[in-house]
C-alpha positions as CSV (number, residue, x, y, z in Angstrom):
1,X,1.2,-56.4,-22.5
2,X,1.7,-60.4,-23.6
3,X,-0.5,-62.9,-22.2
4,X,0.4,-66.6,-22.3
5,X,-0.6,-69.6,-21.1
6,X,1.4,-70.9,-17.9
7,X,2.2,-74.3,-19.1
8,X,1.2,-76.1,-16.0
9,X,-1.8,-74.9,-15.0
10,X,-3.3,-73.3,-18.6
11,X,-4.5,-70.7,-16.7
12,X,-3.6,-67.6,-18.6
13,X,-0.9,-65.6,-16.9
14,X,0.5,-61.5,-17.7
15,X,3.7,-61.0,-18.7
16,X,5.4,-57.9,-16.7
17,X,6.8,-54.7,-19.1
18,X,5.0,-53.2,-21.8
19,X,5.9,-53.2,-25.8
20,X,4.1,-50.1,-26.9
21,X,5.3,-48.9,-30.1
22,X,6.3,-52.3,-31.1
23,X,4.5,-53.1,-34.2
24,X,5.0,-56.9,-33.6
25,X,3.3,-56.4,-30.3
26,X,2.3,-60.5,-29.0
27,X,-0.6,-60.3,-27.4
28,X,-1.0,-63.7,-26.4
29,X,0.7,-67.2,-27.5
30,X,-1.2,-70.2,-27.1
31,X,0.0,-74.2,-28.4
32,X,-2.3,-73.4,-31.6
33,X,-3.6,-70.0,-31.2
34,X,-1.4,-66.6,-31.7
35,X,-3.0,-63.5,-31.3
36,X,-0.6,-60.2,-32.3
37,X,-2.0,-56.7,-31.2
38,X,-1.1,-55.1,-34.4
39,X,-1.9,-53.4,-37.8
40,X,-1.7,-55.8,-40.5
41,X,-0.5,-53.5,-42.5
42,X,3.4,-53.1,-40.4
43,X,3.7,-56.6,-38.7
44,X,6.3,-58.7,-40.0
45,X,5.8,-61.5,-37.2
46,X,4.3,-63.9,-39.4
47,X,6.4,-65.8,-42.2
48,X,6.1,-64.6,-45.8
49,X,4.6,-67.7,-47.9
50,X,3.5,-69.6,-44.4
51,X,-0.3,-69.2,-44.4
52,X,-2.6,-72.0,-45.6
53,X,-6.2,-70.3,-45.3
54,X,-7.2,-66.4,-44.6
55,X,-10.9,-65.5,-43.4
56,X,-11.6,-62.5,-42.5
57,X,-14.1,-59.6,-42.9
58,X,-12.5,-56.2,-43.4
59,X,-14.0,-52.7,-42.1
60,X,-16.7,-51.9,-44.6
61,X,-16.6,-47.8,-44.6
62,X,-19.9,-47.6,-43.1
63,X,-19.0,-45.7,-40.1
64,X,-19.0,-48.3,-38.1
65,X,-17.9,-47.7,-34.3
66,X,-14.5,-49.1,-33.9
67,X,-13.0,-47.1,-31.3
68,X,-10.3,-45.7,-32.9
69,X,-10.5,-47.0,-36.9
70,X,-12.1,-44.3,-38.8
71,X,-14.4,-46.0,-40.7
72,X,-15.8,-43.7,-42.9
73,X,-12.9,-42.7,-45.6
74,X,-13.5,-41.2,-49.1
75,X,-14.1,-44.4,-51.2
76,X,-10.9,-43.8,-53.5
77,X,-8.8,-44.0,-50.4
78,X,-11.1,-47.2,-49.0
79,X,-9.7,-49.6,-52.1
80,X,-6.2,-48.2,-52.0
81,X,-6.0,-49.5,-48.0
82,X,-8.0,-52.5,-49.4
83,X,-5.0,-53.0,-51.7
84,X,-2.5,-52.9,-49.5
85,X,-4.0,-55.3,-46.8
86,X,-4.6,-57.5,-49.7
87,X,-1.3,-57.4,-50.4
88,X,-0.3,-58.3,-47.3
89,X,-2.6,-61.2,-47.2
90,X,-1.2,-62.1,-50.9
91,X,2.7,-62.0,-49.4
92,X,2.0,-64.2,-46.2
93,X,-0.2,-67.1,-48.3
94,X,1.5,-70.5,-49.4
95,X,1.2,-70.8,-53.0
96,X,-1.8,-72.8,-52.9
97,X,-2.7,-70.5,-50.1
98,X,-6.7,-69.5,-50.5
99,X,-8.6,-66.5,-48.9
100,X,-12.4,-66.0,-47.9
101,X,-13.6,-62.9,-47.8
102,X,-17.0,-61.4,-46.5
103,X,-17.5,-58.2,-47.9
104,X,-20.9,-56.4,-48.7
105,X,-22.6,-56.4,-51.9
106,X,-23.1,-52.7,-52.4
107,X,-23.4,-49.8,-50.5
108,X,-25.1,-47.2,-50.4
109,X,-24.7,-45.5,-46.8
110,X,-23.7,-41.6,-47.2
111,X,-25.4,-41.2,-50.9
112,X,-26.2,-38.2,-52.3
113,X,-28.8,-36.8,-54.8
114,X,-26.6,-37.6,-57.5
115,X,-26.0,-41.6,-56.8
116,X,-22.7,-40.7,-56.1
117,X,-22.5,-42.9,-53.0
118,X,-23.8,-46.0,-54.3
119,X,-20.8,-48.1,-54.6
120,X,-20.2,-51.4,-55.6
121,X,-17.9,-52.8,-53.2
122,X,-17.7,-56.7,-54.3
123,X,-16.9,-56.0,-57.7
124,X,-14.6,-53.0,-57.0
125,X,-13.0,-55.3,-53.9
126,X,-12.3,-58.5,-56.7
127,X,-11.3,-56.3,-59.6
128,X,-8.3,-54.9,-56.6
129,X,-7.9,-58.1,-55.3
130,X,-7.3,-60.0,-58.9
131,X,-5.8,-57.1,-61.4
132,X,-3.8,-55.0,-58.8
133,X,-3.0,-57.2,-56.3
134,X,-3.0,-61.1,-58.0
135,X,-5.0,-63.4,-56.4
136,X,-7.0,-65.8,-58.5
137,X,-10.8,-65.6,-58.5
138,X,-12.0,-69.0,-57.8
139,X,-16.0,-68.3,-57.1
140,X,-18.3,-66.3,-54.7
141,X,-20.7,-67.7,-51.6
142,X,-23.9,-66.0,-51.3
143,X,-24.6,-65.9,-47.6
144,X,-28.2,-65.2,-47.2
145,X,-28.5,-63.3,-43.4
146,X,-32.4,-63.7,-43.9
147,X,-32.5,-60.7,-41.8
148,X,-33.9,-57.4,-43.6
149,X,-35.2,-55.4,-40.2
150,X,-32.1,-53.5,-40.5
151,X,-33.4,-51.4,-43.5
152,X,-33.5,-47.5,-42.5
153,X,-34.2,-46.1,-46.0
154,X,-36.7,-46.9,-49.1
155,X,-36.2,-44.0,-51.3
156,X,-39.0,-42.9,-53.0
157,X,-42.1,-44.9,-50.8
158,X,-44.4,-46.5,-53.5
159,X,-42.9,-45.0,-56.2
160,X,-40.5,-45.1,-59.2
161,X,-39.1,-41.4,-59.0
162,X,-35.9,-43.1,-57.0
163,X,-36.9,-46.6,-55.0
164,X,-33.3,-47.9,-53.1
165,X,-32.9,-51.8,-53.5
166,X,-31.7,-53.3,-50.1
167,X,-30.2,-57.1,-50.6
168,X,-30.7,-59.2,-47.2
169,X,-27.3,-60.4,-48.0
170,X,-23.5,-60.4,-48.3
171,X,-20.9,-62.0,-49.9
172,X,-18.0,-64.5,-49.6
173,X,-15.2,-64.3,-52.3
174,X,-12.6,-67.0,-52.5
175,X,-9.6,-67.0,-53.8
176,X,-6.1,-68.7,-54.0
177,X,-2.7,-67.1,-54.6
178,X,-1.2,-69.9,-57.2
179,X,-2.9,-72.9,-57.8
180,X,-6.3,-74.1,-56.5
181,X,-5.3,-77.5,-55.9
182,X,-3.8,-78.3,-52.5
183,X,-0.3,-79.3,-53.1
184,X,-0.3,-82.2,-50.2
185,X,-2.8,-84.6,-48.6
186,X,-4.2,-83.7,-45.3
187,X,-6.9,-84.7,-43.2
188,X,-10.3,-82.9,-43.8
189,X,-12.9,-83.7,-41.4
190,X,-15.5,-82.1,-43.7
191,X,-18.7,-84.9,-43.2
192,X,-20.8,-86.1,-46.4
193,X,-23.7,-83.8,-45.5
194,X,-21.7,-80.8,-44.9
195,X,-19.9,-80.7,-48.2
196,X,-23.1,-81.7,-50.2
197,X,-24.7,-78.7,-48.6
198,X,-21.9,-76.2,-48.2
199,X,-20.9,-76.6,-52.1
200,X,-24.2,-74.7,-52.7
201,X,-23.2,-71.2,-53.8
202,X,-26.2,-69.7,-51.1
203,X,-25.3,-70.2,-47.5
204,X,-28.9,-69.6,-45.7
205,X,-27.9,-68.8,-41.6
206,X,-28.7,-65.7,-39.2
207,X,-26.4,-62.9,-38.5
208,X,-25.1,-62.1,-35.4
209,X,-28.3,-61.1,-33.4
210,X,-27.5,-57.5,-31.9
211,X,-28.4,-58.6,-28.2
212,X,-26.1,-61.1,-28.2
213,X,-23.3,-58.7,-29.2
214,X,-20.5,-59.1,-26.8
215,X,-18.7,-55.3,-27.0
216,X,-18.1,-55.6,-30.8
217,X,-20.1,-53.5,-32.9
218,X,-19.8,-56.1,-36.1
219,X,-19.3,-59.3,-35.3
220,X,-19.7,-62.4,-37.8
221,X,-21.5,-65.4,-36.6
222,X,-18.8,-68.4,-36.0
223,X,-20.9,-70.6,-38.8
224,X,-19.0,-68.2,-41.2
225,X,-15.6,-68.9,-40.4
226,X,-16.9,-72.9,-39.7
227,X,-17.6,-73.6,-43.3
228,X,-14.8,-71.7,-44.8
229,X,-12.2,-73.8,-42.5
230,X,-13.7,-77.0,-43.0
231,X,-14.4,-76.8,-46.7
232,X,-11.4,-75.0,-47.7
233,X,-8.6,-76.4,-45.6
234,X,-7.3,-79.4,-43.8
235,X,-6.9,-80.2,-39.9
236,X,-3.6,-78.6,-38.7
237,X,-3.3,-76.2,-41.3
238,X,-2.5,-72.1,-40.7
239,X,-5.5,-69.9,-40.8
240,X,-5.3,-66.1,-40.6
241,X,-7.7,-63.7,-39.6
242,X,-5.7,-60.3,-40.3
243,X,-9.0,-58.3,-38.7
244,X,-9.6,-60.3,-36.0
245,X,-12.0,-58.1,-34.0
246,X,-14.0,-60.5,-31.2
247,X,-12.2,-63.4,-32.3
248,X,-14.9,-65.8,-34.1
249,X,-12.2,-67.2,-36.5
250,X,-10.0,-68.3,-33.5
251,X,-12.9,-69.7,-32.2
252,X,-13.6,-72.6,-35.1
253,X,-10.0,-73.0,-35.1
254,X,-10.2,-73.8,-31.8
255,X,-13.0,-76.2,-32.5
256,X,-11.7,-77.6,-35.6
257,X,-8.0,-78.3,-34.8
258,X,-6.1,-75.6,-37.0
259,X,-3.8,-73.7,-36.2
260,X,-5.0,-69.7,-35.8
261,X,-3.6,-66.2,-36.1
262,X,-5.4,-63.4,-35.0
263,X,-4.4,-59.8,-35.8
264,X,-6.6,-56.9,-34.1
265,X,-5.2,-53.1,-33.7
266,X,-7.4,-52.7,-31.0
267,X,-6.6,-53.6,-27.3
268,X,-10.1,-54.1,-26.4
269,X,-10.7,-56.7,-28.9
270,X,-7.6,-58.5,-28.1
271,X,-9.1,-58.7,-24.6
272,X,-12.6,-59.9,-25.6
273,X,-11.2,-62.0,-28.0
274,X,-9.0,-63.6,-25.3
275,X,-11.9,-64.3,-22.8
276,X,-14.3,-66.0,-25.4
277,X,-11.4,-68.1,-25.8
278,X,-10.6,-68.9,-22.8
279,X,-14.8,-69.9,-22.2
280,X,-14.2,-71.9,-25.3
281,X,-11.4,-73.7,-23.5
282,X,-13.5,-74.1,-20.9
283,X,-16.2,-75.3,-22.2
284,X,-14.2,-78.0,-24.5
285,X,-13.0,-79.6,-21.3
286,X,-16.0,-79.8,-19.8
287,X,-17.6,-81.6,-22.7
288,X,-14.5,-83.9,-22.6
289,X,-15.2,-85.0,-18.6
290,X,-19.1,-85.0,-19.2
């Protein structure tokens, strides 16, 4: 199934016949937004060397609901699929193409007696990223969820036999394929405030709040993707989301006049993704009569 936009009317209309099996599979096609219902991993859609920014937050392995990812591989076979996504990523970036990822600290869900399943995910994520793959390290965003209700576990209550170490945050590596330096001028609509503030290595701003979930079991809150887009690329320029899931990347493109690709395996996502963009329209124009 394709969905467009009808040109006249931008009302969203379905194109008839099916593309199963197709692993370019266009989902929907917009002026600035493209949305491909697709593994990453086999579409070859999108132009090699044509991507000016990537966001995105990959499955973390925590068994996570995904309907239909299994997200709970041995750990071995987690960083060799990280690798090759990366690689991907790595393929379709200009050469001054950058990438933000949001990837967890640690983690520590399916341990065993030994401390076997404590695993360091950001530093075993940048050493694939930068010796096996080759992106560039350029620095790391601590976002601060200020949110530690979600801890389940404590270890050893009140005592130093074997105490677990929960961190209220997560990370935001970013790298660049190349060169750091944009190779032309653009527009950035970054204000004064916003880059004094945002050049701070701690980002301090809520989660997603779990009753405001929309039918995605992990969903980033859209000040994530705003402040990588605006400090990290121009207006008009290509941004990426290769896991798009609910859509929040396509969502500050919308907002912030770049150009977005979504890529989501799931049907289901592609369809929520889809509505809260279409609300977004909506609610654009609306502020553009009021």
């Amino acid at each position: 199934m394709v969905v467009k936009f009808n040109s006249s009317s931008q009302d969203p209309y379905i194109v008839q016949g099916s593309d199963e099996g197709n692993p370019n599979r266009l989902y929907f096609s917009a002026k600035n937004i493209t949305i491909y219902n697709a593994d990453i991993l086999h579409l070859d859609a999108i132009d090699e060397g044509s991507i000016d920014l990537i966001v995105t937050s990959p499955p973390y392995n925590v068994d996570i609901d995904y309907e239909g990812y299994k997200d709970d591989i041995p750990y071995d076979k987690y960083l060799e699929f990280t690798e090759r996504w990366l690689s991907k990523c790595y393929t379709l970036a200009k050469g001054d193409g950058r990438i933000c990822l949001n990837i967890p600290l640690d983690k520590s869900k399916g341990r065993r007696k030994d401390g076997d399943g404590f695993q360091s995910v950001y530093a075993d994520i940048v050493a694939v990223a930068t010796k096996k793959v080759g992106w560039r390290y350029h620095t790391t965003i601590i976002w601060n969820e200020q949110n530690i209700s979600r801890r389940t576990a404590w270890g050893s209550w009140a005592s130093a036999s074997a105490p677990y170490i929960i961190s209220p945050v997560e990370c935001i590596v970013v790298m660049y394929k190349e060169e750091w330096r944009k190779r032309r001028k653009g527009v950035s609509d970054i204000t004064r405030e916003e880059f004094i503030a945002w050049t701070n290595g701690v980002w301090n701003f809520s989660g997603e709040n779990r009753r405001k979930r929309i039918g995605h079991p992990a969903p980033f809150p859209i000040e994530l993707p705003r402040r990588c887009i605006k400090l990290f690329s121009f207006v008009d320029d290509v941004v990426l989301d290769p896991f798009m899931g609910s859509g929040t990347t396509l969502l500050s493109c919308i907002e912030l006049n770049r150009i977005g690709i979504g890529v989501e395996i799931n049907p289901r996502y592609c369809e929520l993704a889809l509505k809260r963009l279409k609300d977004k329209l909506h609610q654009l124009r609306l502020e553009e009569i009021i």
